[in-house]
RODO-2510 file (C-alpha; in nm, 4 decimals, decimal comma):
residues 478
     n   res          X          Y          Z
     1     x     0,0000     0,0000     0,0000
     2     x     0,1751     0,3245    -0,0764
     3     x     0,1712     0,5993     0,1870
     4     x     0,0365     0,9468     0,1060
     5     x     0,3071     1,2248    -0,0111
     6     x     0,0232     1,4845     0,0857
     7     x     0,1653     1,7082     0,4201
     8     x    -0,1345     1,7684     0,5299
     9     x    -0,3723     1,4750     0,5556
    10     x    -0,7567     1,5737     0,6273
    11     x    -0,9082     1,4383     0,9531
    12     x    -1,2105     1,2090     0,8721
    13     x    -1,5623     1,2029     1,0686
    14     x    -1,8032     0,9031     0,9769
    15     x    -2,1645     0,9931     1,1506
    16     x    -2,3254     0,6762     1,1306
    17     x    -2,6729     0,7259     1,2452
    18     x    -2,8491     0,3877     1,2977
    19     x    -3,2224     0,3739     1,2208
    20     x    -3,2175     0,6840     1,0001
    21     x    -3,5125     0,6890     0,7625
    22     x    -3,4075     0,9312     0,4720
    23     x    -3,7829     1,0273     0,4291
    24     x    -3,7828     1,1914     0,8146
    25     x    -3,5108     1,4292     0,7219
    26     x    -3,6514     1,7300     0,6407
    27     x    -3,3247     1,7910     0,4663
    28     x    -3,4490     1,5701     0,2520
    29     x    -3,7961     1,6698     0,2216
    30     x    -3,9759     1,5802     0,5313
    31     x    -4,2659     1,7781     0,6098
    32     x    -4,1733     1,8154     0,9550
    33     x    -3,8728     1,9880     1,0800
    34     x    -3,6431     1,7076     1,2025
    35     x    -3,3146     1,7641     1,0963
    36     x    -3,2493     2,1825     1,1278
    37     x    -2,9005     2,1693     1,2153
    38     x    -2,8339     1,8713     0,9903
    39     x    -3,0189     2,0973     0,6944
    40     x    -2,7687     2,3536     0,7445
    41     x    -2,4919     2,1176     0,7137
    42     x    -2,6510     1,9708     0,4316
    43     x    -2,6606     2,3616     0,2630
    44     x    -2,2148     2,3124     0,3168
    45     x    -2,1985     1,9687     0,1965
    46     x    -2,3047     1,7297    -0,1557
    47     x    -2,6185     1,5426    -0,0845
    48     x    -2,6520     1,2073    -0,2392
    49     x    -3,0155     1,1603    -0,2981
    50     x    -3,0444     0,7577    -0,3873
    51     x    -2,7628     0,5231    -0,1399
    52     x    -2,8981     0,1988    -0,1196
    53     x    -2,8068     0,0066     0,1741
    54     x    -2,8484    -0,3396    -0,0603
    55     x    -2,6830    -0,5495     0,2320
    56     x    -2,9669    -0,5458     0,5495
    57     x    -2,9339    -0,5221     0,8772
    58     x    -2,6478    -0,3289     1,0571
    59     x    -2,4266    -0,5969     1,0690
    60     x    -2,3876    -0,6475     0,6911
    61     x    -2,4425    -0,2649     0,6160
    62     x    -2,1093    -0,1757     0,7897
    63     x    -1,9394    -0,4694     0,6537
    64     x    -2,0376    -0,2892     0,2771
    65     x    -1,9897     0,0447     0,4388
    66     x    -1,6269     0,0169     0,6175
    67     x    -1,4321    -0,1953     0,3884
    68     x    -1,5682    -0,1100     0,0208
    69     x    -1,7133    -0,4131    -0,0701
    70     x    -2,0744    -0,6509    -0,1452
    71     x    -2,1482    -0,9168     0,0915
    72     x    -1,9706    -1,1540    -0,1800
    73     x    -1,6794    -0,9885    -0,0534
    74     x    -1,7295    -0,9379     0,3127
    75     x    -1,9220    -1,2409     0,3284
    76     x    -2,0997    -1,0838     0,5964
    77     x    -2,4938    -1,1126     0,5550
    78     x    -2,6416    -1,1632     0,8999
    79     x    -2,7313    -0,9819     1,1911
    80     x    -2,5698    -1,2567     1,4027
    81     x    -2,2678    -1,3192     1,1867
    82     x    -2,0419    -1,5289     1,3564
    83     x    -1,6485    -1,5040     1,3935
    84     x    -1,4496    -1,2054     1,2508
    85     x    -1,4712    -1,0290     0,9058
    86     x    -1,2484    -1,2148     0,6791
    87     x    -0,9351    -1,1516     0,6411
    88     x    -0,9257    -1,1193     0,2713
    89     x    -1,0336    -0,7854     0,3458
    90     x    -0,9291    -0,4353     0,5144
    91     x    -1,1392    -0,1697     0,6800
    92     x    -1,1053     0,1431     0,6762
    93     x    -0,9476     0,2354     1,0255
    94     x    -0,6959    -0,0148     0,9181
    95     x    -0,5654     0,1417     0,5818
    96     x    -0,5741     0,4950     0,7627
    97     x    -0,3737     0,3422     1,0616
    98     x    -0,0898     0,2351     0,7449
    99     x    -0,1264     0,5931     0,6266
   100     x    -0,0498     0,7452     0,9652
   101     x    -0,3827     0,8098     1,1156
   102     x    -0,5144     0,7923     1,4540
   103     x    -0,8213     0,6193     1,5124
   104     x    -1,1319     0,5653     1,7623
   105     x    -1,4390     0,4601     1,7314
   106     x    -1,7485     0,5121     1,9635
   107     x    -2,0435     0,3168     1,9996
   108     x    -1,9394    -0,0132     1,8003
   109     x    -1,7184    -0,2442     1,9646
   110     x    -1,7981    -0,5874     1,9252
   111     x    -1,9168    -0,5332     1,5719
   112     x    -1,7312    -0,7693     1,3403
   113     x    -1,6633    -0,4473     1,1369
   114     x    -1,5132    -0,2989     1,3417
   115     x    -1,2092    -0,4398     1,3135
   116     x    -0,8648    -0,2074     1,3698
   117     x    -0,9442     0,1223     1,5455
   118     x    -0,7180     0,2277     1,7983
   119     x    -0,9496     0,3179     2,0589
   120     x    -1,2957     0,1736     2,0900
   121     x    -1,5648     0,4042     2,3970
   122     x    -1,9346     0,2979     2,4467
   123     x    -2,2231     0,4531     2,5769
   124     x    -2,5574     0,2996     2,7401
   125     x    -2,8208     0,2784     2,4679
   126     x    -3,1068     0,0940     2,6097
   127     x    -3,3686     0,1879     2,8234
   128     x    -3,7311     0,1291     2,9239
   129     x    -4,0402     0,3300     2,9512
   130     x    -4,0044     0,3366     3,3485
   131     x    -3,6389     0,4972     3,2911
   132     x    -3,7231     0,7043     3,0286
   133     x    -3,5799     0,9174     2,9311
   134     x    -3,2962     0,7585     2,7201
   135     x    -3,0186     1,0451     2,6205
   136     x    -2,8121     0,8175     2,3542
   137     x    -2,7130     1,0517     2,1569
   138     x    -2,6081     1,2813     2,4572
   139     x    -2,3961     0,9949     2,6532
   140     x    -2,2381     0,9586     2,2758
   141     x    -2,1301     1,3336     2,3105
   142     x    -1,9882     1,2876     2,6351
   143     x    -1,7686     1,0140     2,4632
   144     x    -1,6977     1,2179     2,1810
   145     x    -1,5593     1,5876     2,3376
   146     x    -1,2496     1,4554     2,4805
   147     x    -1,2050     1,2165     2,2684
   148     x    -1,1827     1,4646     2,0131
   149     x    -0,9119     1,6667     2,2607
   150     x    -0,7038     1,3368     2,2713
   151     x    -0,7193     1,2993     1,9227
   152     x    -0,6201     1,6893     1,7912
   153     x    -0,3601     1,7124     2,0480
   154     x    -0,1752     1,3697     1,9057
   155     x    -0,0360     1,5946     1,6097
   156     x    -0,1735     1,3219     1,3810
   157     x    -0,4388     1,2692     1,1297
   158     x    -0,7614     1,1120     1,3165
   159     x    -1,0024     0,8903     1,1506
   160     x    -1,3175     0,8786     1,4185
   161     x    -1,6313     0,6748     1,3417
   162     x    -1,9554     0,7525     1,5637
   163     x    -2,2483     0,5378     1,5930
   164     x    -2,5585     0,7086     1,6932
   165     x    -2,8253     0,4686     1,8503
   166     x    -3,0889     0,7668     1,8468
   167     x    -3,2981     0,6967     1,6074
   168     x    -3,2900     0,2977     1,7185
   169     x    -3,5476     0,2040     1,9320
   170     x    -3,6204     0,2141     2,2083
   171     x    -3,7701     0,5893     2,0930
   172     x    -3,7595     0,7326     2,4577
   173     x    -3,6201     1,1185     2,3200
   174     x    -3,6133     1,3860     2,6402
   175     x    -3,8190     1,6403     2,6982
   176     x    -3,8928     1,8945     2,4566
   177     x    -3,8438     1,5913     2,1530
   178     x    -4,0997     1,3810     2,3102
   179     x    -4,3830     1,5698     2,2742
   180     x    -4,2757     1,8451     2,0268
   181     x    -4,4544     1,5917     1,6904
   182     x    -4,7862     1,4624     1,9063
   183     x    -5,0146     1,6789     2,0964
   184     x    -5,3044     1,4412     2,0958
   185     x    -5,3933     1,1786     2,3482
   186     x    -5,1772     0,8576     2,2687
   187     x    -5,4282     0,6756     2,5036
   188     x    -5,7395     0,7139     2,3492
   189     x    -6,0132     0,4547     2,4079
   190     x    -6,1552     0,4660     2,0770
   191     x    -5,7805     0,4067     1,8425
   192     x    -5,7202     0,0870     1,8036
   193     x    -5,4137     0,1117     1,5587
   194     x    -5,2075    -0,0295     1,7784
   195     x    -5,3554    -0,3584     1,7853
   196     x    -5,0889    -0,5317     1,5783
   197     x    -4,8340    -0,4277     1,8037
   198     x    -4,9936    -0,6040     2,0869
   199     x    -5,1004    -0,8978     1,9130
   200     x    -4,7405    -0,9878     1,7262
   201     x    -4,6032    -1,2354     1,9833
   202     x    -4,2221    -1,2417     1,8992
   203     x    -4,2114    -0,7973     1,9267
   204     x    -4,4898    -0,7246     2,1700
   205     x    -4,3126    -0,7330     2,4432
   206     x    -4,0002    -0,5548     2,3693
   207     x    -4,2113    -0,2831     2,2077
   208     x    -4,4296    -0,2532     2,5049
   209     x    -4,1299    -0,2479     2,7439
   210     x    -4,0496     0,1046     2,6056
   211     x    -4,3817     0,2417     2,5245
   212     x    -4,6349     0,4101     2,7022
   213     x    -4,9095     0,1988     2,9330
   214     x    -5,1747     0,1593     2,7571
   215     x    -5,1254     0,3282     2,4403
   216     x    -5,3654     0,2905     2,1832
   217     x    -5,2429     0,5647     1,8630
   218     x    -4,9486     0,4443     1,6688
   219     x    -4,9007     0,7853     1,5383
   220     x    -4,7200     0,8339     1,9025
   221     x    -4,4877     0,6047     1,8507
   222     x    -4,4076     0,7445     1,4444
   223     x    -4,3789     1,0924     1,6524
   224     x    -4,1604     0,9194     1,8942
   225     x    -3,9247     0,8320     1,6113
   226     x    -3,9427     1,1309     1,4630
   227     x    -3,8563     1,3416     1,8006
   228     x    -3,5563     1,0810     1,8609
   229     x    -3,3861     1,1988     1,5127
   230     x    -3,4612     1,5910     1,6164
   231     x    -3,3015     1,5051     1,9689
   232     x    -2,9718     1,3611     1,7601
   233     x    -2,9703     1,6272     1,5137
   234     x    -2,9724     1,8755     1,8124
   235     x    -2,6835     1,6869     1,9437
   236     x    -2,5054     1,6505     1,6020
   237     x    -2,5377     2,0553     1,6386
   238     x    -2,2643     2,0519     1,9309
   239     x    -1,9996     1,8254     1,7494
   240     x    -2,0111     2,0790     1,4374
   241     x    -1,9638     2,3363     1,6999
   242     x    -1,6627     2,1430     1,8718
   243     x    -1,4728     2,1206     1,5392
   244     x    -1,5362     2,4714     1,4479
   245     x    -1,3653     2,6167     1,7934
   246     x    -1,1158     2,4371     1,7121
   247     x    -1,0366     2,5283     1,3652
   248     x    -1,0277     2,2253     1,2245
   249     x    -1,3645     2,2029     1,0557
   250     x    -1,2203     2,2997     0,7217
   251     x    -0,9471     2,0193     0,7176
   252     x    -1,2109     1,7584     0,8530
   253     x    -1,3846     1,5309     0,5986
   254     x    -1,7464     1,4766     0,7855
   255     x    -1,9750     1,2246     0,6557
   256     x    -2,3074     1,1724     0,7871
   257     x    -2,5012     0,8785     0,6430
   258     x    -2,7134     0,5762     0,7562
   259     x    -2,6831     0,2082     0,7838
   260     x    -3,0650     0,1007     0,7208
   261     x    -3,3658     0,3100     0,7741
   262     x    -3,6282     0,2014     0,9379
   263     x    -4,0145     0,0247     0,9397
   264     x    -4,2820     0,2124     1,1325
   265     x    -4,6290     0,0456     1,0462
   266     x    -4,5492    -0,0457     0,6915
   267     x    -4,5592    -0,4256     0,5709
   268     x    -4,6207    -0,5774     0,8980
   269     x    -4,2168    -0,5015     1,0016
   270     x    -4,3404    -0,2609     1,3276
   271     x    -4,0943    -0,0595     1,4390
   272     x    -3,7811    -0,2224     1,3577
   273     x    -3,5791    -0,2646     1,0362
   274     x    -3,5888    -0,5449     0,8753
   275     x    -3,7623    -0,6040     0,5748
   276     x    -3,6618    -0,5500     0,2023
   277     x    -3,8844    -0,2178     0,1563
   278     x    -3,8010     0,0733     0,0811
   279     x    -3,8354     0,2244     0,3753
   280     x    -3,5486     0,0345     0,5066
   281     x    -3,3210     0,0283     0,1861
   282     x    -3,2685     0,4274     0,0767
   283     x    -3,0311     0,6208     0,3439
   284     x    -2,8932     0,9408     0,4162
   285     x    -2,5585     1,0380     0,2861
   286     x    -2,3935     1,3577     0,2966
   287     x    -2,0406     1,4513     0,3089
   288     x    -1,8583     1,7679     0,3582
   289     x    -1,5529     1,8697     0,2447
   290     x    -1,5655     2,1912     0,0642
   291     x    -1,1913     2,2222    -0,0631
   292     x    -1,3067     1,9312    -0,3329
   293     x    -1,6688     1,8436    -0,3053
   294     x    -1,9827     2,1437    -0,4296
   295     x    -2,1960     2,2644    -0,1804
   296     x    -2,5229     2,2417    -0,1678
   297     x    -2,5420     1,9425    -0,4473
   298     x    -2,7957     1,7271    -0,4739
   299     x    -2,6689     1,4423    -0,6536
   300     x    -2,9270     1,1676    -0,7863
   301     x    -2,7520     0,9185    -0,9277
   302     x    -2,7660     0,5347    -0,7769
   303     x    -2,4879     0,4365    -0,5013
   304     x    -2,4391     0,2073    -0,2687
   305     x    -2,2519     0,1723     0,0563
   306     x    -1,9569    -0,0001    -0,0992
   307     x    -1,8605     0,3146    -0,2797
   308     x    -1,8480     0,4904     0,0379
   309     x    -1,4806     0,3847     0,1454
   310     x    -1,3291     0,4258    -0,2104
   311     x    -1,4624     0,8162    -0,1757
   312     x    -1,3057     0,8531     0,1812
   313     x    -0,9558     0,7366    -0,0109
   314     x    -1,0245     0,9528    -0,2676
   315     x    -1,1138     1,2527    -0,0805
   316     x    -0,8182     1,2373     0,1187
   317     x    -0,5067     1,2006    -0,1447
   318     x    -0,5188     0,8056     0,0124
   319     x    -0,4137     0,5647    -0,2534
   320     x    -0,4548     0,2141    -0,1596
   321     x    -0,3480    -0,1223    -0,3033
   322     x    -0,6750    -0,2708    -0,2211
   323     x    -0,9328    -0,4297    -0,4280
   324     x    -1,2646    -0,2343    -0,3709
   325     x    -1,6060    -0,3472    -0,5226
   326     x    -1,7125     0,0256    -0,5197
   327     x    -1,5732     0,3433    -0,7190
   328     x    -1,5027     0,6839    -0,5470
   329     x    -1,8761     0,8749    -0,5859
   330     x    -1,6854     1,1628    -0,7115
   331     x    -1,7624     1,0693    -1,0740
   332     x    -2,1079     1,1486    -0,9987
   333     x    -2,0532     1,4525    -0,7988
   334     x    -1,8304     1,5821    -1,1257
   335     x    -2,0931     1,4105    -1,4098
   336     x    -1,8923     1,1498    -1,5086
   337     x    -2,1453     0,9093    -1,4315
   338     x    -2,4740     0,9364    -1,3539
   339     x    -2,5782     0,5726    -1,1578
   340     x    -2,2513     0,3092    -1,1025
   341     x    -2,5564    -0,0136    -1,0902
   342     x    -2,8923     0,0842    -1,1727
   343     x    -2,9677    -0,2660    -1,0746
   344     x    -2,9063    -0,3957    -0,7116
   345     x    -2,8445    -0,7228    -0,5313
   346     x    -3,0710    -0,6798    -0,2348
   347     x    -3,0129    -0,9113     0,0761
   348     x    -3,1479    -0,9759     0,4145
   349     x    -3,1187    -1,1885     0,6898
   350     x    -3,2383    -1,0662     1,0155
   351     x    -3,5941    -1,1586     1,1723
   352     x    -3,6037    -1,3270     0,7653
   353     x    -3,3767    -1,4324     0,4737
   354     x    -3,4533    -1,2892     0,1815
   355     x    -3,2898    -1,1683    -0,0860
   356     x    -3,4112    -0,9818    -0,4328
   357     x    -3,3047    -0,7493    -0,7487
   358     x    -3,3756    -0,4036    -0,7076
   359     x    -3,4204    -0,1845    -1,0285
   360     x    -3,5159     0,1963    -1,1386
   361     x    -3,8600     0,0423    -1,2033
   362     x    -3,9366    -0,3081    -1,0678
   363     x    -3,8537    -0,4736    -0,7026
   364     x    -3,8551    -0,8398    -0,6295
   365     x    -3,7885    -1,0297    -0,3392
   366     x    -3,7287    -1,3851    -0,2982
   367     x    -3,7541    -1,5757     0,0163
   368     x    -3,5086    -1,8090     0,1057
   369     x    -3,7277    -1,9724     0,3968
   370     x    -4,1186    -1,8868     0,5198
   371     x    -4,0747    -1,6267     0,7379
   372     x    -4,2701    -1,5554     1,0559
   373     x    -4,4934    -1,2961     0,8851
   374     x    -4,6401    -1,5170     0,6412
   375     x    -4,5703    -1,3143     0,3450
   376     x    -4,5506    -1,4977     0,0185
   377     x    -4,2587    -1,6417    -0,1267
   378     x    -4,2105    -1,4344    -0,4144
   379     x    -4,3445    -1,0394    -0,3715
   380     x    -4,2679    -0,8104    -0,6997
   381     x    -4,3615    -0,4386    -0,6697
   382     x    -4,3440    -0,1023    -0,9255
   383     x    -4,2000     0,1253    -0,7715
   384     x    -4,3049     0,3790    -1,0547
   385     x    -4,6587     0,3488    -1,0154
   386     x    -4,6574     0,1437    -0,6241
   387     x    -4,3704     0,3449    -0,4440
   388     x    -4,5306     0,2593    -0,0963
   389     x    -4,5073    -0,1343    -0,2313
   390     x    -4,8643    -0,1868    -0,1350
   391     x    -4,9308    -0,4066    -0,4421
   392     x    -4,7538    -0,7380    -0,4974
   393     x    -4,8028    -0,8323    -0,8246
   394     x    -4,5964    -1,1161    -0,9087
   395     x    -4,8843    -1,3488    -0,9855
   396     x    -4,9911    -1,0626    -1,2664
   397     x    -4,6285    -1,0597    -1,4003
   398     x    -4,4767    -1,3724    -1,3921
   399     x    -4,2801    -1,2929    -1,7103
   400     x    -4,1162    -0,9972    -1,5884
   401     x    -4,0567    -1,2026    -1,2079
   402     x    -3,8437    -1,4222    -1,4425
   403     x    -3,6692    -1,1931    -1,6092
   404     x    -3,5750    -1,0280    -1,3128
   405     x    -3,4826    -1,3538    -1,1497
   406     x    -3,2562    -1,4965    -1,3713
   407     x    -3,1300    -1,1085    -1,4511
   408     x    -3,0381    -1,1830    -1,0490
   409     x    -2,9135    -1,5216    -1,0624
   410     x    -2,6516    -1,4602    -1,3398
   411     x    -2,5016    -1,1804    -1,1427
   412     x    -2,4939    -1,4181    -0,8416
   413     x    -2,3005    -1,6743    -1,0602
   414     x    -2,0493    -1,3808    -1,1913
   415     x    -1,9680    -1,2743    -0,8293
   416     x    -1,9311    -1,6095    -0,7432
   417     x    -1,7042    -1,6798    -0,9957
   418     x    -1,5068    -1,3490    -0,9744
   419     x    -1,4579    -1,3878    -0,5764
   420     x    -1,4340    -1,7802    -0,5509
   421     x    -1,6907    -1,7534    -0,2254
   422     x    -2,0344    -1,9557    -0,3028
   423     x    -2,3235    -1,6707    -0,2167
   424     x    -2,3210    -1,5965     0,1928
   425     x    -2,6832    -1,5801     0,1654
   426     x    -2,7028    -1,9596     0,0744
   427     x    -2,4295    -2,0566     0,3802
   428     x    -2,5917    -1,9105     0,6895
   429     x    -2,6994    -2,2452     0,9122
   430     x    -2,8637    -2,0962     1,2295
   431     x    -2,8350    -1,7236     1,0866
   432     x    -3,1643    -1,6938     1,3881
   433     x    -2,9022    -1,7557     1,6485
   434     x    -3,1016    -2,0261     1,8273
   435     x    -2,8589    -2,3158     1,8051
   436     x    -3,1593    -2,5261     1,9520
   437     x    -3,4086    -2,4850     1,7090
   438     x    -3,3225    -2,6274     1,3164
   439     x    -3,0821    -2,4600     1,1162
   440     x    -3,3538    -2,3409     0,8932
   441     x    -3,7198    -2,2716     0,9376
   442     x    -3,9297    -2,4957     0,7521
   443     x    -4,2588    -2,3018     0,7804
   444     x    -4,3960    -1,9328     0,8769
   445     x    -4,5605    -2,0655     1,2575
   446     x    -4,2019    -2,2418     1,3130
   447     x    -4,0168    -1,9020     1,2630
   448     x    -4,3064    -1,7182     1,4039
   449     x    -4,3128    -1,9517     1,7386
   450     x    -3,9214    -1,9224     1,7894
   451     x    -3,8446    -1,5639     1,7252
   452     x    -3,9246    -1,3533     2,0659
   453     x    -3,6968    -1,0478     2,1722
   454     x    -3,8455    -0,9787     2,5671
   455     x    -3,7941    -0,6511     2,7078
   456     x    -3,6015    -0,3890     2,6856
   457     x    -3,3068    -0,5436     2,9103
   458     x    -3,3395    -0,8729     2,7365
   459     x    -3,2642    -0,7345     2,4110
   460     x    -2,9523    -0,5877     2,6081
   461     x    -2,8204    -0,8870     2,7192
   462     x    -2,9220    -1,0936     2,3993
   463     x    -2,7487    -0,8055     2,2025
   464     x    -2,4094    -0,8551     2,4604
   465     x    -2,4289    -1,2625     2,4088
   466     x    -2,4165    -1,2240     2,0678
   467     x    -2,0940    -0,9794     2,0348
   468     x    -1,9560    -1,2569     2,2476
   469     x    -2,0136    -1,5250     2,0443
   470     x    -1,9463    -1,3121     1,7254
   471     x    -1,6149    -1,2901     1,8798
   472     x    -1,5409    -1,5975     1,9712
   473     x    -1,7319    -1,8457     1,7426
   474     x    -1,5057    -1,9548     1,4403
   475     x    -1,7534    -1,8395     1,0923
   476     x    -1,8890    -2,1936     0,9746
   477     x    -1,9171    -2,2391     0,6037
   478     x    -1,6815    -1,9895     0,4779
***
């Protein structure tokens, strides 16, 4: 890997905001004013208006999103991936740590991704409705101010990566964010909307941990969400401020982006993210860094999280002798492209495994197993004339399903062939993490029956047994 001649190397900040839907920014539109501070950052930085995250959950995002590459490179496609990333690949904190950078990362240690930072702080992101309220994105900030002092006094580069947990549930935002969307009565005899909440057995009671006693209007809970992303982008407001005292905001590459977005009440997926909707798949990105990158550009083309480390390199002089799946997004910012894939390789494998073809016009998905919310095997949506994927219409177009399956399946076979790894999605034996139940589920009530999250605190300690195992499992099948 050759070291950078430059003398002076930018500082890099990756905002990671977990949960993010792009369509509750009101940078990008949003009808409600969520994001001010983040708007006016977005006024000093190039937008990117269409980054798929094509690799679902958070596991398998950051896999895409720190090293460059697919899942047919990571080979990370599960929430409950076990073992390390491969070796065959390097993240980003570790070709920045060749180049002479300091690095730290806060909020996510454990993650298999997260392999080679220098320093690794966490904060307390879990709460109930008892102990509300829950200031994540605060308790990050108290993480990130002197870590930011030990970094700019080393005399070195820093690369720092921040994982914000607000918007993830539990949605438990402090006073003025938890009533500033609602004013009605979220206990109202006569709503019933949230019905499905309390009748899906394997969420119910994790949701109900962290929401109010008795609540009847789900429109709370979407104004819930929405006050947890104004909280953060309040928050957000005091790290811009930190790097500007310090006059080093101009020499700081900041990118603020997503790893999945998130399901309120659409398709059944309540208030949680997985799913291969769009609600889930289209993030945030913006990055600032006006010595080579426009401001206020909106740039439409098609991207994906595995062009995101190639741009960091590329923004920063860095030139690496690394194979990346994904090309610096700086041709589009300068025209030279205007989409790198217009079609997609879509995966998931969280609550379900899935997996689909994404293009401009059509969406299908594919289930590898049933999946415990009995949705059909095969869904195909227009997203021209059904953007809110209400329709499936597969069993109307079962030419164009075929098309777009084998359209799927021969790209499959070429990555296959081009990385020597058999598909990840097709090599994930007890991807549910219940070693007691069968590797795969062999009907919707199985899945449905096994799958149950608990509280609040269980999800804690389910989410701290499974860094531990993802840490010290060897990764079967690769």
């Amino acid at each position: 890997m050759k070291r950078s001649t430059s003398k002076i190397q930018p500082n890099i900040l990756l905002i990671s905001v977990d949960s993010l839907r792009r369509d509750h920014m009101s940078s990008y539109g949003y009808n409600r004013l969520t994001t001010p501070h983040i708007d006016r950052f977005a006024e000093e930085a190039t937008v990117f208006e269409n980054t798929i995250s094509a690799h679902i959950p958070t596991t398998s995002a950051y896999a895409s999103m720190l090293t460059g590459r697919d899942c047919f490179g990571t080979k990370v496609v599960a929430l409950r991936h076990r073992g390390s990333l491969t070796k065959r690949v390097k993240t980003l904190p570790e070709i920045l740590r060749i180049e002479g950078y300091n690095t730290a990362c806060i909020g996510f240690k454990g993650n298999p991704s997260s392999r080679g930072f220098n320093r690794y702080l966490e904060y307390d992101a879990w709460g109930s409705w008892e102990k509300r309220p829950l200031p994540k994105a605060q308790r990050l900030n108290d993480c990130f101010h002197p870590e930011l002092n030990r970094l700019n006094r080393s005399n070195k580069p820093w690369f720092m990566m921040l994982r914000h947990m607000d918007p993830h549930a539990p949605y438990l935002p402090p006073s003025p964010f938890d009533r500033l969307f609602y004013h009605g009565d979220e206990c109202d005899p006569k709503n019933d909307s949230m019905k499905p909440v309390r009748e899906f057995k394997p969420f119910r009671d994790f949701h109900l941990s962290w929401l109010p006693p008795g609540i009847t209007d789900r429109h709370f809970v979407d104004a819930q969400y929405d006050g947890s992303i104004a909280y953060m982008d309040s928050c957000i407001a005091a790290i811009f401020a930190d790097l500007e005292k310090k006059n080093i905001l101009e020499n700081t590459i900041i990118i603020l982006n997503g790893d999945h977005g998130e399901s309120l009440y659409e398709h059944d997926c309540l208030y949680d993210h997985h799913g291969l909707y769009e609600p889930n798949l289209i993030v945030p990105l913006m990055i600032r860094y006006p010595s080579k990158l426009p401001t206020g550009l909106y740039v439409e083309g098609l991207n994906q999280h595995k062009n995101l480390v190639p741009t960091i390199l590329d923004l920063a002089g860095i030139q690496a002798d690394v194979d990346f799946d994904g090309n610096s997004l700086v041709q589009l910012v300068q025209g030279q492209s205007a989409n790198f894939e217009s079609e997609i390789y879509i995966t998931e494998c969280t609550w379900m495994r899935k997996h689909g073809w994404r293009t401009p016009e059509w969406k299908l998905i594919i289930a590898l197993e049933p999946d415990f919310h009995f949705k059909p095997r095969i869904e195909l949506y227009n997203l021209i004339r059904d953007p809110l994927e209400l329709y499936n219409c597969a069993s109307q177009e079962p030419e164009i399903v075929e098309f777009l399956r084998s359209r799927m399946e021969a790209y499959i076979q070429t990555r296959e062939e081009e990385t020597g790894t058999r598909n990840p999605m097709l090599v994930q034996p007890y991807w549910h993490g219940y070693m007691n139940a069968k590797p795969y589920f062999e009907s919707s009530e199985e899945a449905y029956n096994t799958f149950y999250i608990g509280d609040a605190a269980t999800a804690k300690r389910l989410q701290a047994r499974e860094l531990k195992e993802k840490n010290h499992t060897p990764n079967s099948g690769f």
